[in-house]
C-alpha positions as CSV (number, residue, x, y, z in Angstrom):
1,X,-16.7,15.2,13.5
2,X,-13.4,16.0,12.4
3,X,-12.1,14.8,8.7
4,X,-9.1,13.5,8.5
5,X,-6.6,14.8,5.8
6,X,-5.4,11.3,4.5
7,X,-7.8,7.9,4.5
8,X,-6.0,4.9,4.3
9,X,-8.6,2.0,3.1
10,X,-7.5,-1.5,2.4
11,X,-5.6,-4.4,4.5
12,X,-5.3,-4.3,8.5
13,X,-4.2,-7.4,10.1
14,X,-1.4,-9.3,11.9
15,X,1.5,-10.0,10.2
16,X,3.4,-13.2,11.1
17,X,6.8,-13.6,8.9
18,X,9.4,-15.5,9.2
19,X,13.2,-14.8,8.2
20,X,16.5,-16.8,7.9
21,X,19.6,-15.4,6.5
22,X,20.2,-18.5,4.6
23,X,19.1,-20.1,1.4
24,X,15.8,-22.0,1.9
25,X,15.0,-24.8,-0.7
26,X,11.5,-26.9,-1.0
27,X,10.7,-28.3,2.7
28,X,13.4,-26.7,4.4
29,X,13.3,-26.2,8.1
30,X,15.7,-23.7,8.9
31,X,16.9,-21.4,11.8
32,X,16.2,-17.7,11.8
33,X,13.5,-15.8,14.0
34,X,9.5,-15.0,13.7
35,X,8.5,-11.9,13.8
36,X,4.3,-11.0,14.8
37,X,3.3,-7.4,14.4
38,X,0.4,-5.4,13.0
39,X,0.7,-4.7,9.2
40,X,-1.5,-5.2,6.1
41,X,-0.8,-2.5,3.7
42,X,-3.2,0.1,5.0
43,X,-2.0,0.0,7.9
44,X,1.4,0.3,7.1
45,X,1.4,3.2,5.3
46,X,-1.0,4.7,7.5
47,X,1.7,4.2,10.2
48,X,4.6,5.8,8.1
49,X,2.5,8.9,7.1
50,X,1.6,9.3,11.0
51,X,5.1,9.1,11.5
52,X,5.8,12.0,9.4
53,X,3.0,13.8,11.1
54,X,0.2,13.5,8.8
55,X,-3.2,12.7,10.1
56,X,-4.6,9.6,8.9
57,X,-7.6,7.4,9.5
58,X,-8.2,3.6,8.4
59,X,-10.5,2.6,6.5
60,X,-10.5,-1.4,7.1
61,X,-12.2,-4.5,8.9
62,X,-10.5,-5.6,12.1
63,X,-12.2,-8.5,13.8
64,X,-14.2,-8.2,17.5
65,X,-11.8,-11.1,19.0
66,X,-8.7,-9.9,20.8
67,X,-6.6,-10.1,17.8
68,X,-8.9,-7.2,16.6
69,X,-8.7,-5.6,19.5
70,X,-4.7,-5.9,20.1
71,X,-4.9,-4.3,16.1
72,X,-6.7,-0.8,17.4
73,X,-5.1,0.1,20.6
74,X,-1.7,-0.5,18.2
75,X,-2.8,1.9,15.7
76,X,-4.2,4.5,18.8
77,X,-1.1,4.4,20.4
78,X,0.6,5.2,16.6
79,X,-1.6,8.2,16.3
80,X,-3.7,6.7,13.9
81,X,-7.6,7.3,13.8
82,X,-9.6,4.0,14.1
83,X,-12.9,5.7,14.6
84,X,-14.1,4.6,11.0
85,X,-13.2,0.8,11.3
86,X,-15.7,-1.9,10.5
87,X,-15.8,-4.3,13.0
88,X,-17.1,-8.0,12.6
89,X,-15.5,-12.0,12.1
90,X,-12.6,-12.9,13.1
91,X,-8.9,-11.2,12.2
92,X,-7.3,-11.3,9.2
93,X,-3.7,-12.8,8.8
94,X,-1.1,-12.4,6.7
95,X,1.6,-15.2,6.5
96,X,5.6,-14.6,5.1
97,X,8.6,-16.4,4.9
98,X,11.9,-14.7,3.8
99,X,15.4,-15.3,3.0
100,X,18.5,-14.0,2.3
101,X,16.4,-10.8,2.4
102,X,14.0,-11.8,-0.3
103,X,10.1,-13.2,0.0
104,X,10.3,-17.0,-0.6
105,X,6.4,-17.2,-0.2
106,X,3.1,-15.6,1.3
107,X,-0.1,-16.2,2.4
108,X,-2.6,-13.3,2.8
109,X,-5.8,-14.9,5.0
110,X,-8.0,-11.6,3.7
111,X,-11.5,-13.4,4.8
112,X,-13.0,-10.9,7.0
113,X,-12.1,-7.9,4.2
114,X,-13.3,-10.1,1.7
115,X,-16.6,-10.7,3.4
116,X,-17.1,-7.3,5.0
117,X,-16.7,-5.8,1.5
118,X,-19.0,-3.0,0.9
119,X,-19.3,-1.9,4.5
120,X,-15.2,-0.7,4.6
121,X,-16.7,2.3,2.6
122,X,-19.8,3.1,4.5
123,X,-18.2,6.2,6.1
124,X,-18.0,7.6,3.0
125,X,-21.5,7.5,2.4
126,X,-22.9,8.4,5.4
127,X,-21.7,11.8,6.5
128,X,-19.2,10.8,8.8
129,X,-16.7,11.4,6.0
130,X,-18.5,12.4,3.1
131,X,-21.6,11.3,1.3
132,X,-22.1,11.0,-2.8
133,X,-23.6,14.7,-2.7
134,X,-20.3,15.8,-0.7
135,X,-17.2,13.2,-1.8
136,X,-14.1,13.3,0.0
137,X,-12.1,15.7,-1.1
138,X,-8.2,14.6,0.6
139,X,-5.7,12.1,-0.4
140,X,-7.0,8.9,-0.1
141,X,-4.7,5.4,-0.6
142,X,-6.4,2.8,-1.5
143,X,-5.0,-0.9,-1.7
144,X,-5.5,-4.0,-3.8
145,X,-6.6,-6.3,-1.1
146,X,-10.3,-4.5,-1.5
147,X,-12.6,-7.0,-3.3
148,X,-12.5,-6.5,-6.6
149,X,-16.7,-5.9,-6.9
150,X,-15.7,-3.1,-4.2
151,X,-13.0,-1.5,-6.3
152,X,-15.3,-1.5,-9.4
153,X,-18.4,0.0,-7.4
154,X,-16.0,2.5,-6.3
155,X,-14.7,3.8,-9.4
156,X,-18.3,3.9,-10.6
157,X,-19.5,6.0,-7.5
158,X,-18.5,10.1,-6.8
159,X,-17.3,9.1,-3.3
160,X,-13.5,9.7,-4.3
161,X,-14.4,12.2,-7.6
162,X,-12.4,15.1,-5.6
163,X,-9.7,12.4,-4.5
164,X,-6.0,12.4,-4.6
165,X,-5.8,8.8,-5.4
166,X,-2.8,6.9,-4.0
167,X,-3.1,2.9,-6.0
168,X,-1.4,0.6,-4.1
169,X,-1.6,-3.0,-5.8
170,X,-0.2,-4.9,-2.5
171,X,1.3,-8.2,-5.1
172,X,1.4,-9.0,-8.9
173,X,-1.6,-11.5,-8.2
174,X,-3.9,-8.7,-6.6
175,X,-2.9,-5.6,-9.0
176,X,-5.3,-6.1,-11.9
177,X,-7.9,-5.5,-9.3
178,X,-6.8,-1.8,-9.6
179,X,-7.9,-1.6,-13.0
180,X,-11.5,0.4,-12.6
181,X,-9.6,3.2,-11.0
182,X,-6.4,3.6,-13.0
183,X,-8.6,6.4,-15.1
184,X,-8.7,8.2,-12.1
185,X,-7.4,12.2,-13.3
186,X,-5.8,12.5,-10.0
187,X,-4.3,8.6,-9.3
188,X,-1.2,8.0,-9.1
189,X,-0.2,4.4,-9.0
190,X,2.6,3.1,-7.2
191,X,4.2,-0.2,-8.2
192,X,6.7,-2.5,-8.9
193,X,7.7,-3.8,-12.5
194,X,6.4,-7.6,-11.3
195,X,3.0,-6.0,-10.1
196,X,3.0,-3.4,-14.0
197,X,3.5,-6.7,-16.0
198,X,0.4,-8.1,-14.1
199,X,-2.1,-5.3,-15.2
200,X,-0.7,-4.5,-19.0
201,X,-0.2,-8.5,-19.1
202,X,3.3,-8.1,-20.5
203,X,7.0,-8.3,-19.0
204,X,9.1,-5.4,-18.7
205,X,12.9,-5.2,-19.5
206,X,12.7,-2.1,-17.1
207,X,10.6,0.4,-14.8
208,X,11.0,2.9,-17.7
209,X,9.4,0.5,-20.1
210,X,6.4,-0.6,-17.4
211,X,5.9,3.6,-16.8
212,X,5.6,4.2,-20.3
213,X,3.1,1.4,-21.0
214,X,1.0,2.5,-18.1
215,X,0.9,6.1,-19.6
216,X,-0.2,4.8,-22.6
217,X,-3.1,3.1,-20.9
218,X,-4.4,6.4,-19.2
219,X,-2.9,6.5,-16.3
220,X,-2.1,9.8,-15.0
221,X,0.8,9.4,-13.4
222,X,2.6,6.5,-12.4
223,X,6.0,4.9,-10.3
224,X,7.3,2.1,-11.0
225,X,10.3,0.6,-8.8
226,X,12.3,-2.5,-9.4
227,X,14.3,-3.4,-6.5
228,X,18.2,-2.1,-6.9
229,X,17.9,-1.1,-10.6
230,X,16.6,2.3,-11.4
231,X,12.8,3.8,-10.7
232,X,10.7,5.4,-12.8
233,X,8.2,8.2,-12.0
234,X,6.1,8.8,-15.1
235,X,3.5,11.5,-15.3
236,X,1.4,12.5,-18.2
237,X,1.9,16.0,-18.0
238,X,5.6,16.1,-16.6
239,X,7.1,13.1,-18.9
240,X,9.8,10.9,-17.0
241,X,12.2,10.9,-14.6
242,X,14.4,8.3,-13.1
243,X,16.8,7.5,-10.1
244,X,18.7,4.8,-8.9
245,X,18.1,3.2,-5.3
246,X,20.5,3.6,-2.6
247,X,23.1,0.2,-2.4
248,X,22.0,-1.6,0.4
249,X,22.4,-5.2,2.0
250,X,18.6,-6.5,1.9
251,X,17.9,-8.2,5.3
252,X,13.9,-7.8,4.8
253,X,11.4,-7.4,2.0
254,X,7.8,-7.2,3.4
255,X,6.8,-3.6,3.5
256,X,9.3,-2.1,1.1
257,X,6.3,-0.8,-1.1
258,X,4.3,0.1,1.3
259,X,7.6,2.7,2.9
260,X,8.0,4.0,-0.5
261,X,4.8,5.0,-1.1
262,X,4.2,6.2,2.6
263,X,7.6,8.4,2.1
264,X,7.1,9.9,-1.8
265,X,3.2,10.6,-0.5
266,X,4.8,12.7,3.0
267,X,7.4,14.4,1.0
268,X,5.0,15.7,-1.8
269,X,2.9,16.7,0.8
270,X,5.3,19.0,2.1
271,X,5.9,20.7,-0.8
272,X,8.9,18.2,-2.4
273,X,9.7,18.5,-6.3
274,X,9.2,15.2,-7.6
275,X,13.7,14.5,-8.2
276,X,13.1,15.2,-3.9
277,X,10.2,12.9,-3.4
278,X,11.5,10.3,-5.5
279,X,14.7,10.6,-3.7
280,X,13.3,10.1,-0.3
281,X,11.0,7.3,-1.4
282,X,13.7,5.2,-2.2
283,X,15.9,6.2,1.1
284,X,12.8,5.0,3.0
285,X,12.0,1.9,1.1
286,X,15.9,1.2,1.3
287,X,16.1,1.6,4.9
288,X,12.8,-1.0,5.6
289,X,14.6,-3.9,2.8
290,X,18.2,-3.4,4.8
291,X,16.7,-3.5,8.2
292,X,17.4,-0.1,9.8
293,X,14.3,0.5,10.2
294,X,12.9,-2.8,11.5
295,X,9.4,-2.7,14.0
């Protein structure tokens, strides 16, 4: 069985959000439109890396009712590789309402992930992708929704000793969850400064402040955006580097993480210096927030 270069192992489920271009108090019922399409953040960056032409398989549950089902012939026809899926309950659901281009609220339904928890990573143990004797030896992104117990068991394991690690925290509430693998020699955590005050358990003025407080933990390397104002890729080794985003109109905001780590992982992956990558993970995350590139 062919390995795949790049596993994807966290949240797949439908995405229901809703968005209204106008200010939306406490109980408001407003007009706008709803929008239902596959996401969870596995599978959206697994989607943007195919996109750039980078073979990726899911790691993920996806339920056996036709929710489940509608879930894996849209990541086939994507050119993603669903072999490695566990398959059980029903499907999760994740829940949004936006506006004026920012998230008013969420609700991430994460029951069959939660109770499927071990048995994500059985592939990685059995052969099929690598075994404890043999770990995995590619890129591998791995997100927040992953029950904490599973996170923990595996950063204790040699399953992803040989990994590029790719951390993506999915929201401030679910980041400390990431903690067990932020030692990691090869992780690189991707993050915003909301979702860096979370795990050190103190605010930020800026990114640059958030990335130097996550070096000092241990972390390898680290990037921290924070939504218009200036990014901050931090590495241990390298020191820091900043940009600013590109000025856009924000019509969206589900995803935006998710499209810049998707984009800064593709563009290192083809050989990008990190002022490059950085670059292009912002024009991507840019395009999602201002709707040009809307699913």
């Amino acid at each position: 069985m062919s390995v795949p270069a790049i596993l994807c192992i966290g949240a797949v489920q439908w995405d229901l959000i809703g968005h209204t271009a106008d200010p939306m108090p406490a109980g408001a019922d407003l007009p706008g439109r709803v929008s239902r399409m596959p996401g969870g953040v596995a599978f959206n960056i697994a989607q943007a890396l195919a996109r750039e032409g980078l073979t990726v398989a899911l790691l993920a549950t996806v339920g056996t009712d036709a929710e489940g089902e509608g879930l894996v012939r849209a990541g086939m026809a994507l050119g993603l590789d669903m072999r490695f899926l566990h398959r059980g309950g029903a499907t999760d659901l994740y829940l949004a309402l936006e506006a004026e281009g920012a998230l008013v609220g969420a609700v991430a339904d994460a029951r069959a992930l939660e109770e499927a928890g071990e048995a994500v990573l059985e592939p990685l143990r059995d052969g099929r992708l690598a075994t404890e004797a043999l770990p995995f030896a590619g890129t591998a992104v791995i997100d927040g929704n992953l029950p904490e117990p599973v996170l923990s068991g595996l950063a204790a394991s040699a399953l992803l000793a040989r990994a590029d690690l790719r951390l993506a925290p999915a929201s401030p509430a679910k980041a400390p969850r990431l903690a067990p693998l932020l030692a990691h020699p090869c992780a690189v955590l991707h993050l915003n400064r909301a979702e860096a005050a979370a795990i050190c358990g103190a605010d930020f003025p800026t990114s640059l402040a958030a990335a130097e407080s996550l070096l000092a933990r241990g972390v390898a390397r680290v990037l921290v955006t924070d939504g218009a104002l200036p990014a901050t890729d931090g590495c241990a080794r390298r020191g820091l580097l900043q940009a600013c985003p590109p000025a856009v109109s924000c019509r969206r905001a589900t995803g935006a993480g998710d499209a810049f780590l998707a984009a800064h992982l593709a563009a290192e992956h083809r050989g990008a210096g990190r002022e490059a990558a950085l670059a292009a993970a912002l024009a991507a995350a840019a395009a999602l927030v201002s709707g040009d590139d809307i699913s």
